[in-house]
C-alpha positions as CSV (number, residue, x, y, z in Angstrom):
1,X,-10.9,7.4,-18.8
2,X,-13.8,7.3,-16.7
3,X,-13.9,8.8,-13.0
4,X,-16.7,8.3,-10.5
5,X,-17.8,10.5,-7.6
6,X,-19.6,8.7,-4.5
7,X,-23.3,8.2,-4.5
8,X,-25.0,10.5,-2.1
9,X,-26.2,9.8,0.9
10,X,-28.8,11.8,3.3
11,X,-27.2,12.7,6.4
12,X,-25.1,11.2,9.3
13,X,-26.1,8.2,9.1
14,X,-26.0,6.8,5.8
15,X,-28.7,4.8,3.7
16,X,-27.1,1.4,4.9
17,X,-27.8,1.4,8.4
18,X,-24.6,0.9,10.1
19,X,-24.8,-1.7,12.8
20,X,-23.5,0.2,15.6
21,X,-25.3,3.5,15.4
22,X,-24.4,6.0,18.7
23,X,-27.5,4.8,20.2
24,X,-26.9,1.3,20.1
25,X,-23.0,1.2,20.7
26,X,-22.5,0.0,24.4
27,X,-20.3,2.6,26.0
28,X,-18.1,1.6,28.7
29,X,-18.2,4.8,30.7
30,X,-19.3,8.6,30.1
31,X,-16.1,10.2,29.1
32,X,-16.3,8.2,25.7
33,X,-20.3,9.0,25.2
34,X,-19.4,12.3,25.4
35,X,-16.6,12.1,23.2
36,X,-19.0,10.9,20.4
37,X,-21.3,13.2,21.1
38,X,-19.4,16.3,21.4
39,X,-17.7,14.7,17.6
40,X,-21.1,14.4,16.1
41,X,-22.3,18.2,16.8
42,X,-18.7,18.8,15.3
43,X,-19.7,16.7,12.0
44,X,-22.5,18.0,11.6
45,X,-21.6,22.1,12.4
46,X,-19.5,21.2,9.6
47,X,-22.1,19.5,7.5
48,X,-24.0,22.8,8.2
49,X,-21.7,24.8,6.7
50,X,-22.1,23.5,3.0
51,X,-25.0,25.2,0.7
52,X,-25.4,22.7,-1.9
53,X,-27.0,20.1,-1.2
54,X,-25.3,17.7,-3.7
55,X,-22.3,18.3,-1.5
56,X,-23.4,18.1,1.8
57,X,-24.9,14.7,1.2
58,X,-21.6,13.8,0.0
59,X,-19.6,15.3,2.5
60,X,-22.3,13.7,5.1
61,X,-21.3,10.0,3.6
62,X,-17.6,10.5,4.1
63,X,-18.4,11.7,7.6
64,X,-20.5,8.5,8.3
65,X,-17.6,6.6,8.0
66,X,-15.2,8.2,10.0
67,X,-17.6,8.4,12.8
68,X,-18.2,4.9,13.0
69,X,-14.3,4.8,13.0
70,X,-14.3,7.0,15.9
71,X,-16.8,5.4,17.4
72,X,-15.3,1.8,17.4
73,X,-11.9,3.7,18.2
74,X,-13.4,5.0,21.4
75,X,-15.1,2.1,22.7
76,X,-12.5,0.1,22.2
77,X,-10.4,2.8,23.8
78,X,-12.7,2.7,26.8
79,X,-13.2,-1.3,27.3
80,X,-9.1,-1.8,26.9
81,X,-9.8,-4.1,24.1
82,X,-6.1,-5.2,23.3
83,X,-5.3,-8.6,21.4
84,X,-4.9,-11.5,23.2
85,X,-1.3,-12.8,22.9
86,X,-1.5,-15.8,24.0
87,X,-4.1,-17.0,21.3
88,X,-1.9,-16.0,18.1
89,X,-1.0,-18.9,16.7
90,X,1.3,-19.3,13.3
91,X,-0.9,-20.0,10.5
92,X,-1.6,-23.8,9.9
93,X,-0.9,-25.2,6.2
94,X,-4.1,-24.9,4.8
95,X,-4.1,-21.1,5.7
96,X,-1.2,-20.7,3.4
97,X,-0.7,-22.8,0.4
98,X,2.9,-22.8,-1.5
99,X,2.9,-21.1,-5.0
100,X,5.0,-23.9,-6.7
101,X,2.0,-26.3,-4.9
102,X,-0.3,-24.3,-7.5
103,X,-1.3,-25.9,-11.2
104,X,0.4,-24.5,-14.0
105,X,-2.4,-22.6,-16.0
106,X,-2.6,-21.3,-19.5
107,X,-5.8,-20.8,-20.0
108,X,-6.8,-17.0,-20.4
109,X,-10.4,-17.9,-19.9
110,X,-10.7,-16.2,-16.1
111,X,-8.9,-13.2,-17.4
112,X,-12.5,-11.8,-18.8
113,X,-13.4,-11.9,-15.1
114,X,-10.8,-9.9,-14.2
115,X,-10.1,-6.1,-12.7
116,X,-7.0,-4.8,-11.5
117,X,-6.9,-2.1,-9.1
118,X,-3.9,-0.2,-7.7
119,X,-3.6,1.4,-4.5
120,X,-2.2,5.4,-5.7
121,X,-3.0,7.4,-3.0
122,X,0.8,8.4,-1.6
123,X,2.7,11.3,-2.7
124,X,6.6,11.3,-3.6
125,X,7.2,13.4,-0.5
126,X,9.8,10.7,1.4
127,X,11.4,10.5,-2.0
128,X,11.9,14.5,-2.3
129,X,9.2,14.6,-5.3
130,X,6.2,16.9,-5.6
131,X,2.9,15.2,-6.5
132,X,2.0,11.4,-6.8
133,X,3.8,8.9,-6.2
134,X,3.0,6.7,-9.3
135,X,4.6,9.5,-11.4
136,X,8.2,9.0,-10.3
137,X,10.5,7.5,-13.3
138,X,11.7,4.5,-12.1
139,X,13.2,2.4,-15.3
140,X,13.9,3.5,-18.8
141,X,12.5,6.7,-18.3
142,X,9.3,5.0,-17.8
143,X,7.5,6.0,-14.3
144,X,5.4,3.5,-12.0
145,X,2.2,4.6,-13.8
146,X,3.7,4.0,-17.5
147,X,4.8,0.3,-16.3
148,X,1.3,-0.8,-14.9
149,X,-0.1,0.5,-18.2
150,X,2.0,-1.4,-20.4
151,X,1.6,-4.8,-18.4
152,X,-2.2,-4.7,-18.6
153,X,-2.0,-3.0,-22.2
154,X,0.2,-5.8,-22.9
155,X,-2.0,-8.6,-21.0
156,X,-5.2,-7.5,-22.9
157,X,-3.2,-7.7,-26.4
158,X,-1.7,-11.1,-25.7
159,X,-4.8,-12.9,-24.4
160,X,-7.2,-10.7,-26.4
161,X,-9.3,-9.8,-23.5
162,X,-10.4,-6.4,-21.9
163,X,-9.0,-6.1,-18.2
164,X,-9.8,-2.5,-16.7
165,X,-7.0,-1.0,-14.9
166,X,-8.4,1.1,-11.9
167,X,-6.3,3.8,-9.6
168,X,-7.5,4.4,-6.2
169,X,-6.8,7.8,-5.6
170,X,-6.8,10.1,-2.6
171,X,-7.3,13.9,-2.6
172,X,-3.6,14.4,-2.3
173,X,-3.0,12.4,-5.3
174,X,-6.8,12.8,-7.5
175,X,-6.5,16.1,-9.4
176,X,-2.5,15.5,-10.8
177,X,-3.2,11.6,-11.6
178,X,-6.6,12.5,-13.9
179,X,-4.0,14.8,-15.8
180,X,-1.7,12.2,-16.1
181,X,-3.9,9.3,-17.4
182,X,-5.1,11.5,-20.0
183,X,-1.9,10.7,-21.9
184,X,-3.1,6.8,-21.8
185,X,-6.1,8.0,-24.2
186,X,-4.8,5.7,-27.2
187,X,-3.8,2.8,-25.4
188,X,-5.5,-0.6,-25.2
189,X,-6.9,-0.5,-22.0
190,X,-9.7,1.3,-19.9
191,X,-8.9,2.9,-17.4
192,X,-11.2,4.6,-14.4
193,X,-10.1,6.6,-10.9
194,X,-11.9,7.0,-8.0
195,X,-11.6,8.8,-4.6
196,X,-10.7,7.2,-1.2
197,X,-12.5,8.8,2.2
198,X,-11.1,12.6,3.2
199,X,-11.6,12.4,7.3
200,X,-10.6,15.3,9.8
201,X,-7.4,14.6,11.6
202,X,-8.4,14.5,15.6
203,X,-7.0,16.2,18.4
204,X,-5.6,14.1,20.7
205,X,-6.4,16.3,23.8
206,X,-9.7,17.3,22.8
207,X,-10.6,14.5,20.7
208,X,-12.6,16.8,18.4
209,X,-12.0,17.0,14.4
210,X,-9.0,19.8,13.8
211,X,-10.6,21.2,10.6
212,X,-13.2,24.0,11.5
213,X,-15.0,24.0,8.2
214,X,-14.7,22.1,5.5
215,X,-12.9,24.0,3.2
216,X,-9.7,23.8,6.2
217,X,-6.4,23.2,4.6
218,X,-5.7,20.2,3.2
219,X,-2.7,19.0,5.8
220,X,-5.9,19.1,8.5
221,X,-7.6,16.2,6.3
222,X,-6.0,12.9,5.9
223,X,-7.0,10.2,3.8
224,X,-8.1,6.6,6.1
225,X,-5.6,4.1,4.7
226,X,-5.7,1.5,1.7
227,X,-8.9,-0.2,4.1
228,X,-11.1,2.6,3.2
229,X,-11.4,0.5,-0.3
230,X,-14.5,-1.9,0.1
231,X,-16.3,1.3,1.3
232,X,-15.4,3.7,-1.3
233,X,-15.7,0.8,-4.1
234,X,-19.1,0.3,-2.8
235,X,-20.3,4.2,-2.0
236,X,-18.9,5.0,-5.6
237,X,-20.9,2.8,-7.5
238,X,-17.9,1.3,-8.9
239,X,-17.9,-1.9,-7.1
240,X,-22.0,-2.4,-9.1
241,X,-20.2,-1.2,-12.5
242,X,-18.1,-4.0,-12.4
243,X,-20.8,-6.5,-11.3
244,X,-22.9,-5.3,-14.5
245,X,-19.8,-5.7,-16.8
246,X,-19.7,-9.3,-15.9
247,X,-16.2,-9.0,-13.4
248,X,-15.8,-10.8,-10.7
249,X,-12.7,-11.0,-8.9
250,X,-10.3,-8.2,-8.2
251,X,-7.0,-7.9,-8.5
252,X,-5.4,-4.8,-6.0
253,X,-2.2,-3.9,-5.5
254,X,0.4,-1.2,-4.2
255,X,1.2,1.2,-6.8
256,X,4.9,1.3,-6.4
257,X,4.8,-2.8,-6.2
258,X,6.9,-3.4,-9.4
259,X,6.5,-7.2,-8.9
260,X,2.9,-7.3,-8.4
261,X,1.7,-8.0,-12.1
262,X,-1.2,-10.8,-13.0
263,X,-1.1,-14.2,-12.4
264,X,-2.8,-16.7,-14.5
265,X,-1.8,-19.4,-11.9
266,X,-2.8,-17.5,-8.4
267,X,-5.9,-16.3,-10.6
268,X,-6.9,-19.8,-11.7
269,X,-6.4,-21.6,-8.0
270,X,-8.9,-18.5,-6.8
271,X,-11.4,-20.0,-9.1
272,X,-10.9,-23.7,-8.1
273,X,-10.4,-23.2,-4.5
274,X,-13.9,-20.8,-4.5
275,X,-12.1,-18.5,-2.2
276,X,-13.2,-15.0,-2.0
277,X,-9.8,-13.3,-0.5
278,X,-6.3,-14.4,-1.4
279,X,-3.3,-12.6,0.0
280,X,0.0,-12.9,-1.2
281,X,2.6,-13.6,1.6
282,X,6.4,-14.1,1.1
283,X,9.3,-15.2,3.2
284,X,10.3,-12.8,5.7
285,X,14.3,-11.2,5.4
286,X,15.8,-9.0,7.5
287,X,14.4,-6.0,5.7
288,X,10.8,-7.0,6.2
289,X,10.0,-7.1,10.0
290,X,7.8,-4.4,10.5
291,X,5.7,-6.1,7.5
292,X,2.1,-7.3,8.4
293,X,2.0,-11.3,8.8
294,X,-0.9,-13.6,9.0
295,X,-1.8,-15.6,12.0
296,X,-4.2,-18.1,13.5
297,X,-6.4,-16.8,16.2
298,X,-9.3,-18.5,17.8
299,X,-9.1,-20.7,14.7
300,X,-9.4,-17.9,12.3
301,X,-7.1,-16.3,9.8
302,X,-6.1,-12.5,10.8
303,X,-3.6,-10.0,9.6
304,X,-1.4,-8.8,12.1
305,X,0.1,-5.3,11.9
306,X,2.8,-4.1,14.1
307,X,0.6,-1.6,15.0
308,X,-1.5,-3.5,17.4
309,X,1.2,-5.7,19.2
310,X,1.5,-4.7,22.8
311,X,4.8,-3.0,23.4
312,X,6.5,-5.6,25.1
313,X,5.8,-7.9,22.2
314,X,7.3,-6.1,19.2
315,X,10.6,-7.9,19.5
316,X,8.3,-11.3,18.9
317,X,6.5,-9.9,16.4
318,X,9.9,-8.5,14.9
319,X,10.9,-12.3,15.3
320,X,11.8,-14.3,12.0
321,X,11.5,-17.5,13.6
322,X,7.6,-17.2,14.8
323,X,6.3,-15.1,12.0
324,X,8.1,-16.4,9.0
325,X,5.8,-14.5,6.4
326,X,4.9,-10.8,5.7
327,X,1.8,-9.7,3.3
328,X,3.0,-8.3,0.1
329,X,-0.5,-6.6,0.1
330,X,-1.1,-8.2,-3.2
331,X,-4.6,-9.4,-2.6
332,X,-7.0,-10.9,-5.3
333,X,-11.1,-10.9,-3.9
334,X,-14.3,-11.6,-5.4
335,X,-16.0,-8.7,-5.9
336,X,-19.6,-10.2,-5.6
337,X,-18.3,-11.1,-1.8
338,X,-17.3,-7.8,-0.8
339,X,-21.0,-6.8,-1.9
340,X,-22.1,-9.7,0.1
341,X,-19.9,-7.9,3.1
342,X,-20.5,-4.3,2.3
343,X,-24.8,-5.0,2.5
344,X,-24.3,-7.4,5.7
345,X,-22.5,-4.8,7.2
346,X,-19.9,-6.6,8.9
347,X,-16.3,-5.3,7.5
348,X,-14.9,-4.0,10.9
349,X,-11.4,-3.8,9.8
350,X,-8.7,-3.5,12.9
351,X,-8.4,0.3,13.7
352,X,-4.1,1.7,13.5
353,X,-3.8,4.4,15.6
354,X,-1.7,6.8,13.8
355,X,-0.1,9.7,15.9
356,X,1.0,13.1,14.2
357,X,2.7,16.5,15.2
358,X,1.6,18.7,12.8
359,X,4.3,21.8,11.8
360,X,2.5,23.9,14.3
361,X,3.0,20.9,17.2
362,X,-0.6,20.3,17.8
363,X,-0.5,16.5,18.7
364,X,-3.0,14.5,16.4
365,X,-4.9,11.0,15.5
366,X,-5.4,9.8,12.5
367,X,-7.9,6.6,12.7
368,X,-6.6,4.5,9.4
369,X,-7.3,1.1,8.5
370,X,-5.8,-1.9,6.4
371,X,-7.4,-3.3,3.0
372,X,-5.7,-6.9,3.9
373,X,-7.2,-7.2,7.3
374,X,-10.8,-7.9,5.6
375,X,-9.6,-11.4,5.1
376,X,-11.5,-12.6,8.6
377,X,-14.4,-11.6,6.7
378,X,-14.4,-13.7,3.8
379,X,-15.1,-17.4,3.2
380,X,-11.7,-19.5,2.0
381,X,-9.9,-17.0,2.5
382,X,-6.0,-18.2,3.0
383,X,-2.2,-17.2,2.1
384,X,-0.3,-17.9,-1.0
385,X,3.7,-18.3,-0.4
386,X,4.8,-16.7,-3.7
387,X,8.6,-15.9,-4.9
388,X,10.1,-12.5,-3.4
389,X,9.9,-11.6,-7.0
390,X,6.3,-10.6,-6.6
391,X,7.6,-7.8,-4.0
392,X,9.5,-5.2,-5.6
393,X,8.4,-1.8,-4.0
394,X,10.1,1.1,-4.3
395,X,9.5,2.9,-0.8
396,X,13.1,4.5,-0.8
397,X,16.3,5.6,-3.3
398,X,17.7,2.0,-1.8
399,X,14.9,0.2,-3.5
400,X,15.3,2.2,-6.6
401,X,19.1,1.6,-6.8
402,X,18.0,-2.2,-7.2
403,X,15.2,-1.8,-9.9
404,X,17.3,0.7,-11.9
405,X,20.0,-2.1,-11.6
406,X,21.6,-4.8,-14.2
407,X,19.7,-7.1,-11.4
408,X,16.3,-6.7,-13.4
409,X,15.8,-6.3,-17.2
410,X,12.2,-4.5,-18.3
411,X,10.0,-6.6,-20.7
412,X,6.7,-5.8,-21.4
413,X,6.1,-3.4,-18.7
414,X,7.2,-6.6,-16.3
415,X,10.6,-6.5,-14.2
416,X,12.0,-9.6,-14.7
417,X,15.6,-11.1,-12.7
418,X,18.6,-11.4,-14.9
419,X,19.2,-14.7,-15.7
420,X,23.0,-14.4,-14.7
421,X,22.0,-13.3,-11.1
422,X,23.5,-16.5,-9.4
423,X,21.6,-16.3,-5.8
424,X,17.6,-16.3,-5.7
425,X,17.7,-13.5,-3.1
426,X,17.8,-9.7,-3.4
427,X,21.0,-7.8,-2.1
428,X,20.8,-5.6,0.8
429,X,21.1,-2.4,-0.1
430,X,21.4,1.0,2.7
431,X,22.2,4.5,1.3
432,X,22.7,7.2,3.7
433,X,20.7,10.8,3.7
434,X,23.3,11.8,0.7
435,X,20.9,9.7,-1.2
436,X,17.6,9.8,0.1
437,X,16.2,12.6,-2.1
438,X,15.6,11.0,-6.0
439,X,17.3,14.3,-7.6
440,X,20.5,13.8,-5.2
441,X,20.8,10.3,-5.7
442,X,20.3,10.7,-9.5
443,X,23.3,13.2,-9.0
444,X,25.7,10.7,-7.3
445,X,25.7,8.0,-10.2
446,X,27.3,8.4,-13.5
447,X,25.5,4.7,-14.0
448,X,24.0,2.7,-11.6
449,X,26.7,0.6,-10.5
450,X,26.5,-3.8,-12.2
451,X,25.4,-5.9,-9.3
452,X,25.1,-9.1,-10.6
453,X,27.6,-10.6,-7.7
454,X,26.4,-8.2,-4.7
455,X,25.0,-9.2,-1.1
456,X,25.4,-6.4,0.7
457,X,26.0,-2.6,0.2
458,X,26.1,0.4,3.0
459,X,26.9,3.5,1.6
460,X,27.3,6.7,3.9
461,X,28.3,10.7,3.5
462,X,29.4,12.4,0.5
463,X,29.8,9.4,-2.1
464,X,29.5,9.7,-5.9
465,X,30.0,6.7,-8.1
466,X,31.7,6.9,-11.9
467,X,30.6,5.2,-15.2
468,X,30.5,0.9,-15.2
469,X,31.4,0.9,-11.3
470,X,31.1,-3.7,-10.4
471,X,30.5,-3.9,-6.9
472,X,30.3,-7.5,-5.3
473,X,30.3,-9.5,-2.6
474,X,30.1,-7.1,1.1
475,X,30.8,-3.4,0.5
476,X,30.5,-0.3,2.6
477,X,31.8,3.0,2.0
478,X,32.0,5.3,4.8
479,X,32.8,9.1,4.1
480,X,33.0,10.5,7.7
481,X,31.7,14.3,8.1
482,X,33.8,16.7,6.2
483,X,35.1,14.1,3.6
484,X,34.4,13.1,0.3
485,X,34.8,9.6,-1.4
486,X,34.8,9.0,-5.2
487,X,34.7,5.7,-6.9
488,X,36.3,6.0,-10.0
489,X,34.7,4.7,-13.1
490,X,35.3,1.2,-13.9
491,X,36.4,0.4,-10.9
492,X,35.5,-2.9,-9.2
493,X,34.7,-3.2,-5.6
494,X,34.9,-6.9,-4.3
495,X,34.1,-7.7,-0.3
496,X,35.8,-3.9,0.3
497,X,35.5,-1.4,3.2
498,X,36.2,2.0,2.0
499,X,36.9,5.3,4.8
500,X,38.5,8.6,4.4
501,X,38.5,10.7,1.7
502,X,39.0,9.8,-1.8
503,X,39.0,12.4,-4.6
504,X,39.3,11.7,-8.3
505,X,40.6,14.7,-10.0
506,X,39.4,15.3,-13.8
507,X,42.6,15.4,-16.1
């Protein structure tokens, strides 16, 4: 297991002259020049503070970054730079090609080419776990780290070849995830971790970094979103690792995507098609209208996040009928590209605007960006319409009722449907705050209820489910404040509403 630190760079501005330097940024009125000033004498009272020099330069790089996010952040602040609505168009058909339209390929040739890189910088803490994400079980006592092992363990062993399997960390997730992989030592596959960006957290009345040295507390730091990656890859010496090895395309995913696995056939029309940025996109449910989508605008392929739509556009956006797709944030790019990009110097990803109350109420900004909205920088760059099967996260207890499920079968690592499933589409699945924590959910079910035959399921209050519970068709349980339902084991629930209380005694 390798892990690699960022190279160091000299001071606040960094050895690749940024484009848009203080100096040369065009600020639309003095209340945002003195914003960035005031910041910089911030950064660099902090950058004063570190005695080694090692350090500093590498606390000095991180800071270049966020203060050409800040920067940007304030100047589009100040010119009311806002999308144009009336210029997003849906994507034409070229932007997004169908996956059954792609060749069938069998050839493992490209594979050698190949990285895979997975996206494990979020903690467990919506779930009610302690520490990474990625180290949650999720199947067969097998946790989300374990399975993305095996498939590329597997994928090397089938094909004979050597893919490397990298993890994106962030300092919330670093430290516990270098313990982990340690366990991987024997396996067939190499694996190497790096570090996203730390930035300060902003104050949103100030607008000055919250963190008074750099040694603050951790909850004043925040890691800068998945888009943060062509920088870090780049700054790490990573991205030039791989070059020298002979890779060229990357394959990144989320970490707690259980469908997101390699694709001979998405990895093979990369190759043909020359493009340098592939993102996966699937058909939009119900479930998935906050998701990201691609669009057309001036003629150019964008991702849209529901972050930057105006207010009185969300319900559009929300809209199945304009935006029928939503990235999966399975992207595949060509590494020699975003070196192309990175020494250019023109990856100016679309700034969220993330706004915090910290425990204490301080109102903050966090300045974050998003690793799929590079695609405008990259040449034939479109969509490809895969099967929903390629999206399996695991964001909530709901989603992990359905991959714990008789719905999927684990082979190889791989999730795959069951065969006997008779519908193509995933059921819909709510639990209530009963469930939401992993160790309560894991409480409530003797066995995961069969689900072969389900559409839908609400379940809310104090429920607990026996041993072999069959539940098809529509069914909601509702235990109302102060009572309790048990389904009994065995029993089969078929298009059912069940209220009240419902106690199953043990004889």
């Amino acid at each position: 297991m390798t892990q690699f630190a960022r190279k160091a760079s000299t001071g606040l501005t960094s050895d690749r002259h940024h484009p848009h330097t203080l100096s040369t940024l065009d600020f639309q009125g003095a209340s945002s020049a003195a914003a960035a000033k005031a910041m910089k004498t911030e950064l660099s009272k902090l950058a004063a503070q570190i005695k080694s020099e090692e350090e500093r330069k590498f606390f000095n790089q991180e800071m270049d970054g966020f203060y050409m996010l800040f920067t940007r952040f304030m100047d589009e602040k100040a010119k009311g730079t806002k999308l144009d609505w009336d210029k997003i168009q849906s994507p034409s058909p070229e932007q997004i090609v169908p996956y059954k339209d792609l060749p069938e390929s069998t050839s493992a040739s490209e594979l050698s080419k190949l990285a895979v890189l997975k996206l494990n910088g979020g903690l467990g803490t919506t779930m009610g776990c302690v520490g990474p994400k990625s180290a949650i079980e999720v199947r067969d006592g097998m946790t989300f780290l374990d399975l993305s092992v095996r498939q590329i363990e597997y994928l090397n062993k089938k094909h004979d070849v050597n893919v490397p399997f990298i993890l994106m960390n962030s300092f919330n997730t670093d430290e516990e995830t270098r313990r982990i992989v340690q366990k991987y030592a024997t396996h067939n596959v190499s694996i190497t971790t790096f570090n996203q960006s730390r930035h300060p957290r902003i104050n949103k009345e100030s607008l000055l970094p919250v963190p008074r040295s750099p040694g603050s507390p951790i909850e004043q730091w925040y890691p800068p979103g998945h888009g943060d990656l062509y920088e870090a890859l780049y700054n790490s010496g990573l991205l030039d690792q791989l070059l020298g090895e002979g890779k060229e395309y990357l394959f990144v995913s989320n970490v707690d995507n259980l469908g997101a696995t390699v694709d001979l056939n998405i990895l093979h029309h990369m190759v043909e098609a020359d493009s340098e940025f592939m993102m996966e996109v699937t058909d939009k449910t119900k479930a998935d209208i906050k998701g990201g989508t691609l669009i057309d605008y001036d003629g150019h392929i964008r991702l849209l996040e529901i972050a930057q739509v105006p207010d009185e556009h969300v319900e559009d956006f929300k809209s199945i009928k304009k935006f029928k797709i939503f990235n999966t944030n399975n992207l595949w790019i060509n590494l020699k590209a975003i070196k192309r990009v990175m020494e250019e110097e023109s990856m100016e990803l679309e700034i969220i605007v993330n706004n915090k109350t910290t425990e204490s109420g301080e109102k903050v900004i966090q300045l974050e960006t998003a690793v799929g909205a590079g695609i405008k920088h990259f040449r034939n760059a479109h969509g490809v319409n895969v099967p929903r099967t390629r999206f399996l996260p695991v964001k909530s207890t709901s989603d992990l009722f359905l991959v714990t499920s008789n719905l999927y079968s684990l082979v190889h690592g791989q999730l795959a449907v069951n065969p006997k499933r008779m519908f193509n589409t995933v059921p819909l699945v709510k639990l209530g705050d009963h469930f939401k924590k992993v160790s309560h959910f894991l409480s409530r079910f003797k066995t995961i209820p069969h689900i072969l035959e389900l559409d839908h399921l609400t379940v809310t209050g104090d429920v607990t489910f026996g041993a072999n519970v069959e539940l098809r068709g529509t069914v909601i349980i509702v235990a109302n404040h102060g009572e309790r339902i048990d389904i009994p084991s065995g029993a089969v629930l078929e298009n059912k509403v069940v209220t009240g209380n419902l106690r199953i005694l043990d004889h």
